[in-house]
C-alpha positions as a printed NumPy array, in Angstrom:
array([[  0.   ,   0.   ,   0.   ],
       [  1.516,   3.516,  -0.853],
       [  2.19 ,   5.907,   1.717],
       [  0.996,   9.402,   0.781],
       [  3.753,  11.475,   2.226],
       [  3.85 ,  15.405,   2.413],
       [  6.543,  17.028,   0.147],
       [  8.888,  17.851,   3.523],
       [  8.209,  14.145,   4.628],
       [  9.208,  12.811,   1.103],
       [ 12.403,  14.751,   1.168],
       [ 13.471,  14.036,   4.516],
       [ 13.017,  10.58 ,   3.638],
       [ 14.885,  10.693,   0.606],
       [ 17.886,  12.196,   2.652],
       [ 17.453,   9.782,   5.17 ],
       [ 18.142,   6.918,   2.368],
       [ 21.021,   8.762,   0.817],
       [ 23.006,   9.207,   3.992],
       [ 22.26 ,   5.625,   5.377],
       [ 23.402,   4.325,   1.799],
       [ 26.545,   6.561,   2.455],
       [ 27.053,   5.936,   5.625],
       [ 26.077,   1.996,   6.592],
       [ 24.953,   4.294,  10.247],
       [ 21.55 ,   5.006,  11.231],
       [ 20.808,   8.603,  10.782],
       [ 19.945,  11.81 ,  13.068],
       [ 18.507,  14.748,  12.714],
       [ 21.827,  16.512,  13.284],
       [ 23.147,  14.522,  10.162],
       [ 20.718,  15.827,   7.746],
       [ 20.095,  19.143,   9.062],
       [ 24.092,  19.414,   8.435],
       [ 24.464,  17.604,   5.223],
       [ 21.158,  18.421,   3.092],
       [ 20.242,  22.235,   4.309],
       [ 17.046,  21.665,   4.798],
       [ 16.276,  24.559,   6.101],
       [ 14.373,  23.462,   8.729],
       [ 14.876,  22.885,  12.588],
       [ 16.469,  19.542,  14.17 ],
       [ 13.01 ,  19.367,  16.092],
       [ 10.925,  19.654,  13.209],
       [ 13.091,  16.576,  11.315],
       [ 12.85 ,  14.383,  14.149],
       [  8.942,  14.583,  13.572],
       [  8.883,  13.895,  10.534],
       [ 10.89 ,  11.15 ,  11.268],
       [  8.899,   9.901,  13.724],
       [  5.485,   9.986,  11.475],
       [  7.695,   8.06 ,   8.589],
       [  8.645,   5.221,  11.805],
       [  5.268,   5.084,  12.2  ],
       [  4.627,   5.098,   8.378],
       [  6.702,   1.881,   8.629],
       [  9.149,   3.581,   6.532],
       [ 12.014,   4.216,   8.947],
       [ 12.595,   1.953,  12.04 ],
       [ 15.746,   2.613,  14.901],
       [ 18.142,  -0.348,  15.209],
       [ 18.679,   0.677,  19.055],
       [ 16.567,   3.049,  21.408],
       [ 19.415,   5.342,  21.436],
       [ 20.174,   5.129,  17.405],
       [ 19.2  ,   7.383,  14.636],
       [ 16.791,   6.134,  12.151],
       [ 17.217,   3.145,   9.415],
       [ 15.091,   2.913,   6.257],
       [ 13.015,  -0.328,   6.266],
       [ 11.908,  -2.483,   3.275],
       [  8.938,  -0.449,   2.68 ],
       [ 11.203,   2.836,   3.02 ],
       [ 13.418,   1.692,   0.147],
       [ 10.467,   0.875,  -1.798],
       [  9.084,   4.43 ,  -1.457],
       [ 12.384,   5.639,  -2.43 ],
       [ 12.543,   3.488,  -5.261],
       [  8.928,   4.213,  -6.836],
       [  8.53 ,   8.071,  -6.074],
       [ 11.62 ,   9.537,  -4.994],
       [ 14.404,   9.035,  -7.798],
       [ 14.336,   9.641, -11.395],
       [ 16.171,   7.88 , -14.22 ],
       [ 20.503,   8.706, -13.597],
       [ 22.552,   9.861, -16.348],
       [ 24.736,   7.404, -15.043],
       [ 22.584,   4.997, -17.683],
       [ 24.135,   6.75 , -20.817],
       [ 27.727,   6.86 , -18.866],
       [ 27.229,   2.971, -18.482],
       [ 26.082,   2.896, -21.799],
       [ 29.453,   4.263, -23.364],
       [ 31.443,   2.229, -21.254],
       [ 29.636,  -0.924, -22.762],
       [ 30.312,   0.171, -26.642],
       [ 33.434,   1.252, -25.716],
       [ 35.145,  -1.438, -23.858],
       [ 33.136,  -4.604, -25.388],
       [ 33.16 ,  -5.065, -28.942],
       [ 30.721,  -7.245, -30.207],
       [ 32.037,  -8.094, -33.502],
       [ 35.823,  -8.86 , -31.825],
       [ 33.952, -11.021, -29.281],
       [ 32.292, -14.534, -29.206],
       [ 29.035, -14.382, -27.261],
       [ 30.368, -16.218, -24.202],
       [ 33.425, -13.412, -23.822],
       [ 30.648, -10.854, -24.15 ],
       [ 28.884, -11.779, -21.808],
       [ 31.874, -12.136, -19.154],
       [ 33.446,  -9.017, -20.203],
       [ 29.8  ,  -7.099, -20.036],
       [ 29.592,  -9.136, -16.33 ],
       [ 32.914,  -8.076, -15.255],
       [ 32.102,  -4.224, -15.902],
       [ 28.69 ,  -3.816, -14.741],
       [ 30.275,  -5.532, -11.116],
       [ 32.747,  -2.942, -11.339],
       [ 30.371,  -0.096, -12.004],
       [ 27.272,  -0.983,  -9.484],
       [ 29.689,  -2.579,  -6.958],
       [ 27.288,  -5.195,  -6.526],
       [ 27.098,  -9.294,  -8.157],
       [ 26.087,  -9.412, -11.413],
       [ 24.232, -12.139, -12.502],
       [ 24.18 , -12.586, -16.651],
       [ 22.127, -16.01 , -18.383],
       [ 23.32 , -17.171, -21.263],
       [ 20.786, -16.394, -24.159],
       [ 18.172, -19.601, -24.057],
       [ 18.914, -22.215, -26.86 ],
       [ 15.506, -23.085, -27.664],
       [ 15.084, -19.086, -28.571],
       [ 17.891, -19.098, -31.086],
       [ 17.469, -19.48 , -34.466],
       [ 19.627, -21.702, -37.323],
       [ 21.654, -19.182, -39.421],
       [ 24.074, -21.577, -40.865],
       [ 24.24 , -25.531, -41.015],
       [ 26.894, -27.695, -42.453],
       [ 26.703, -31.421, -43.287],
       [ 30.236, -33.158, -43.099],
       [ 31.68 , -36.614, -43.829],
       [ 33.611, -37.897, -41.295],
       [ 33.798, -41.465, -42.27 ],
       [ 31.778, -43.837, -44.322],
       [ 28.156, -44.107, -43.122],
       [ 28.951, -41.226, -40.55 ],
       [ 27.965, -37.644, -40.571],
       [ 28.9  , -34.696, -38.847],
       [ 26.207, -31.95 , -38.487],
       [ 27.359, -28.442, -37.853],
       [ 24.91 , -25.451, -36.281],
       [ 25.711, -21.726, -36.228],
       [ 22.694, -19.849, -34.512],
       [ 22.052, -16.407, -35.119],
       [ 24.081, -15.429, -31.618],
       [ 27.133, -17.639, -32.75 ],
       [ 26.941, -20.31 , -31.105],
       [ 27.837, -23.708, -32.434],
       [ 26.462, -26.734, -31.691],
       [ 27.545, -30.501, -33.488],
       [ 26.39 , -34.069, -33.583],
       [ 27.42 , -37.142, -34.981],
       [ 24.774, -39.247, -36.62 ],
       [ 24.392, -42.429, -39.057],
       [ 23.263, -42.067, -42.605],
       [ 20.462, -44.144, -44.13 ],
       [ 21.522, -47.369, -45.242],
       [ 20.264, -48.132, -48.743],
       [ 18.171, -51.305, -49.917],
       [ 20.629, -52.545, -51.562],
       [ 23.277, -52.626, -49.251],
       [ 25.894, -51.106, -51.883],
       [ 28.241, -48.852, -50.047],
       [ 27.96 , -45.306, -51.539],
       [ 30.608, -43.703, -53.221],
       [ 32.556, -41.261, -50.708],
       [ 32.574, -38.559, -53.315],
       [ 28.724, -39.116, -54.814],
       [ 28.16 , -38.901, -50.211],
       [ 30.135, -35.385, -50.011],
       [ 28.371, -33.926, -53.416],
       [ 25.138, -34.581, -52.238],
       [ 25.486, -33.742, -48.591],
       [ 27.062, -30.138, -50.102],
       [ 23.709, -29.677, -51.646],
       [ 21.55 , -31.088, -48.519],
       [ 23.068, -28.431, -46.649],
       [ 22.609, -25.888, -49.115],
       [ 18.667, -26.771, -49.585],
       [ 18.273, -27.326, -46.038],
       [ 19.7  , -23.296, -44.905],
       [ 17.602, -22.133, -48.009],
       [ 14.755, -24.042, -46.042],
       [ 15.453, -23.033, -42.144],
       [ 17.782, -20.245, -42.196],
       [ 16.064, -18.122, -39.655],
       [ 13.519, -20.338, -38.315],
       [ 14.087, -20.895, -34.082],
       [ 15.714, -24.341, -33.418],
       [ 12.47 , -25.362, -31.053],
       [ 10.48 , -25.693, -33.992],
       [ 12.494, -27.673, -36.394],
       [ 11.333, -30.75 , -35.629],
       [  7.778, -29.993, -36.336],
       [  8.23 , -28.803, -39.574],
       [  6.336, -30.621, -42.346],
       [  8.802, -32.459, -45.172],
       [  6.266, -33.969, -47.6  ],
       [  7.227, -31.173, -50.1  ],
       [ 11.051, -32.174, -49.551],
       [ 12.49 , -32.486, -53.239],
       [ 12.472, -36.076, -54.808],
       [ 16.161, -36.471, -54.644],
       [ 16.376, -36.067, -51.479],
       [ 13.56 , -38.421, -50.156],
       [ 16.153, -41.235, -48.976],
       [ 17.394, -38.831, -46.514],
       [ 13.745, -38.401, -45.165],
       [ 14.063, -40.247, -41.631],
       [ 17.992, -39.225, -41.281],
       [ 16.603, -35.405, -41.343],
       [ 12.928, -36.259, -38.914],
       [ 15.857, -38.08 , -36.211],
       [ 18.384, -35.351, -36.493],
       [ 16.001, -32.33 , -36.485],
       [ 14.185, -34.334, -33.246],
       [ 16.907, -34.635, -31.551],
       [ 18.327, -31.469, -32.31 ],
       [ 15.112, -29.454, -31.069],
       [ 14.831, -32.19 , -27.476],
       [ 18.335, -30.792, -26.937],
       [ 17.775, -27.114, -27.149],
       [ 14.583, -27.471, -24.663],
       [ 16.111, -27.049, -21.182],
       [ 18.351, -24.673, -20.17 ],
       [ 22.275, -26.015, -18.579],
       [ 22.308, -25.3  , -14.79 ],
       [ 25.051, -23.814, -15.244],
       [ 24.178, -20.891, -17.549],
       [ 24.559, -17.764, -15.001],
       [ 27.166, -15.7  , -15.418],
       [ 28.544, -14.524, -11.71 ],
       [ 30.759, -11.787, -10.95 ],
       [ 31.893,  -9.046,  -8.231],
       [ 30.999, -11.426,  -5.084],
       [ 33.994, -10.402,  -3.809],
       [ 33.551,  -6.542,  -3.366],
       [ 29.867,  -6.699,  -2.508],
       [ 30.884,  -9.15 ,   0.873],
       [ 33.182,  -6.65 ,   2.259],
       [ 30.19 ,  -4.958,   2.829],
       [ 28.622,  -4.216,   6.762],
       [ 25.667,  -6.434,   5.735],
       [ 27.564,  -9.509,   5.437],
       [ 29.722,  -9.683,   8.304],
       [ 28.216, -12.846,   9.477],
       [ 29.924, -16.095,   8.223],
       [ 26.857, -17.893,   7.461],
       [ 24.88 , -15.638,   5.656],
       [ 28.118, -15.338,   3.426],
       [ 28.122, -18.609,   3.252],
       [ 24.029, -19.045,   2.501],
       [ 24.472, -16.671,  -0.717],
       [ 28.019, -18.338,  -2.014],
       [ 25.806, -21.801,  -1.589],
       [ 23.288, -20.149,  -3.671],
       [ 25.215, -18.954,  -6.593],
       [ 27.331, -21.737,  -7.182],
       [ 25.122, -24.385,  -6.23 ],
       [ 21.777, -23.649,  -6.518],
       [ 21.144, -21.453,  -9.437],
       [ 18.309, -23.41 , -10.971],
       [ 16.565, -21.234,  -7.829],
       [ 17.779, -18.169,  -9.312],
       [ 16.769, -18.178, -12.675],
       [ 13.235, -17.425, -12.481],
       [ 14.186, -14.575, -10.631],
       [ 16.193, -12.935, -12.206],
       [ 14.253, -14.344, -15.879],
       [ 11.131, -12.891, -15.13 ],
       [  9.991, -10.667, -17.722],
       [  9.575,  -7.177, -15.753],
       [  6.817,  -5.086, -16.601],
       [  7.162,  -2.773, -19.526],
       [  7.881,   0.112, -17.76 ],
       [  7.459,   0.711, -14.346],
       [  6.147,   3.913, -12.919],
       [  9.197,   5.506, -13.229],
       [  9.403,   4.717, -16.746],
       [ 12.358,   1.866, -16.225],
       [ 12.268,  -1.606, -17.879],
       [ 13.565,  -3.34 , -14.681],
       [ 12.08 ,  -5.695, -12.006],
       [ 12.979,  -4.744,  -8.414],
       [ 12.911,  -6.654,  -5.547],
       [ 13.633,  -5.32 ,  -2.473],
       [ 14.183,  -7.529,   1.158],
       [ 11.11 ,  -9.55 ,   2.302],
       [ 10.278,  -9.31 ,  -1.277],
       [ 12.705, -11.822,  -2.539],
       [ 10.819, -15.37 ,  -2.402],
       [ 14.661, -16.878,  -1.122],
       [ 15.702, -17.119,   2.347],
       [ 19.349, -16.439,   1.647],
       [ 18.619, -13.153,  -0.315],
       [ 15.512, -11.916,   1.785],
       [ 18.212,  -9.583,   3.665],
       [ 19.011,  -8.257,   0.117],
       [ 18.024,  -6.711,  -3.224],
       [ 17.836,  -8.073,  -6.582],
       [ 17.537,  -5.643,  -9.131],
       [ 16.924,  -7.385, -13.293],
       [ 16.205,  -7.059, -16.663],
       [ 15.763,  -9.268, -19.602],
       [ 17.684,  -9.142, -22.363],
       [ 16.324,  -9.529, -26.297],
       [ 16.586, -11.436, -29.726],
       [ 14.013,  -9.334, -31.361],
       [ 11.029,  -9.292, -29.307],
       [ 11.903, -12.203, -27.776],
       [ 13.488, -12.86 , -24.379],
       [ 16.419, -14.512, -24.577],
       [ 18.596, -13.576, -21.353],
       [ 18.842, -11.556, -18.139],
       [ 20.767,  -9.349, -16.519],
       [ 20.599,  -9.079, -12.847],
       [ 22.575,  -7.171,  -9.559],
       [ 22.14 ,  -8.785,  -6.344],
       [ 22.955,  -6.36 ,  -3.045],
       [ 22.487,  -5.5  ,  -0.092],
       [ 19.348,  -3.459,   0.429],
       [ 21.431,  -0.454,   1.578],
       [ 22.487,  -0.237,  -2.125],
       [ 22.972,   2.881,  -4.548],
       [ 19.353,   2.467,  -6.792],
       [ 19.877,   4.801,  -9.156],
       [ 23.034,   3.475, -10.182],
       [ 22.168,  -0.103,  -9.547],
       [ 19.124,   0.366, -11.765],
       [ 20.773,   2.178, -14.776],
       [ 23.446,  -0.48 , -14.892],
       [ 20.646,  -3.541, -15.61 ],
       [ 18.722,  -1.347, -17.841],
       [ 21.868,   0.116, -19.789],
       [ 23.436,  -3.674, -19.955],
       [ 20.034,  -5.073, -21.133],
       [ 19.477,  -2.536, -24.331],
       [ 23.44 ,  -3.258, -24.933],
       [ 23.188,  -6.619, -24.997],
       [ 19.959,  -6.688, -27.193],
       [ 20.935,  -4.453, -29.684],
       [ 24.186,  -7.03 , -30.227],
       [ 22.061,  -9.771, -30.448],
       [ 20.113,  -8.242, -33.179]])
């Protein structure tokens, strides 16, 4: 439920947030009165404080402490408080500058795109690999390895290779085929079959209707319906191990995780268990939020996961088209800097897309 907050309230909470994001201390009235000007007496803050504590917005760690933005503070912040950072166009340049898509294979630009967003937001970043069952065929090769035995070769559209081994059709006769009549004719296979599926996504291949395949090519019927099967049953599930992880380091030197086992908890989670993370962080966020930002926030008690309900997790998907192929993701502590935090996902995300198109 949204607070409705008086314009003094909503800055004094806003400075409140700032300095404790600063600071890792809860904050007095003293602190903001000599940090923000707000023109306004010590007394009168430490109302307002005390109606946003009541709010649920601020709470005090100790009877004796200054004031500490809850979950629901942060969320305020978050949703009325800041507007879009020109840090997103700063993180933007840094991308096109430092990564190079056409230099790069997709796997190095996504670890290279990784390693500077944890640099930049000082927090993990979390980075899927695009989904294989998105991606669609732009080249195929057919290749004799040995007599009887084929090599297929796929290039998707995000250049990434993939290659089986399979058996060619015997024939009634039992004649062995000539090695060079085999190469001729797989050379032309391949070329009808990227005239046929160049561009079409690799889920759907083995769906696709052959009773207009041409007559010379009939006796490879059931070697193309096995291959194309097994091809698309291969692409359906994601690898457990397709998230990208980088910056846990610098974000654990942080106040928040001074305790051993809640260190421990989110290093478990990360490397172990990131088949919990994915539909997190691969959720497809709402178009725009309020503020006008394609990102899904969640902030403390709002993450489903007991390891990372002390934290925030802060992601966007990333495109092939219209479809969503990936995500990009920052995991912190919930004392985190937002605005930069959320220009770094959104920033990354549009990057990432436009390379993949």
């Amino acid at each position: 439920m949204q607070v409705q907050l008086t314009n003094r309230q909503q800055h004094i909470l806003w400075a409140t947030v700032r300095h404790y994001i600063a600071t890792a201390e809860p904050v007095g009235s003293k602190a903001l009165v000599e940090e923000y000007n707000l023109q306004v007496s010590p007394a009168t803050i430490r109302n307002a404080m005390g109606v946003l504590e009541k709010a649920g917005l601020l709470y005090q760690p100790h009877t004796s402490a200054g004031r500490v933005p809850s979950d629901s503070g942060y969320r305020t912040y978050v949703d009325q408080l800041i507007t879009p950072s020109d840090i997103l166009m700063r993180v933007e340049h840094v991308l096109q500058e430092r990564l190079r898509w056409d230099d790069w294979s997709l796997e190095a630009l996504l670890q290279g795109a990784a390693q500077i967003l944890a640099t930049v937001s000082g927090c993990i970043t979390m980075i899927t690999m695009p989904q294989t069952n998105t991606a669609r065929l732009r080249h195929l090769q057919l290749i004799q390895i040995e007599p009887g035995q084929v090599m297929t070769i796929i290039v998707t559209d995000a250049y990434e290779t993939q290659s089986a081994l399979m058996e060619l059709p015997k024939f009634a006769d039992e004649t062995p085929p000539d090695p060079e009549v085999v190469e001729r004719e797989l050379q032309i296979l391949s070329n009808f079959l990227n005239s046929q599926l160049r561009g079409r996504s690799l889920s759907e291949l083995a769906g696709l209707d052959w009773t207009q395949l041409d007559r010379e090519f009939q006796s490879y019927g059931d070697f193309l319906k096995t291959f194309l099967a097994d091809l698309s049953r291969r692409t359906q599930s994601p690898a457990t191990t397709q998230i990208m992880v980088r910056g846990v380091a610098e974000v654990l030197r942080q106040p928040e995780f001074s305790e051993l086992q809640q260190v421990q908890t989110i290093i478990h989670l990360l490397e172990e268990e990131q088949d919990q993370l994915w539909p997190l962080i691969f959720e497809e966020p709402e178009l725009e939020d309020k503020a006008g930002r394609r990102v899904t926030i969640r902030i403390g008690s709002e993450n489903l996961l007991e390891p990372i309900r002390t934290c925030t997790l802060i992601s966007s998907t990333y495109r092939r088209g219209s479809v969503p192929v990936g995500s990009v993701g920052v995991l912190g502590p919930t004392r985190m800097d937002y605005e930069t935090a959320i220009a770094v996902v959104e920033a990354s995300a549009d990057y990432l897309s436009a390379a993949l198109s």
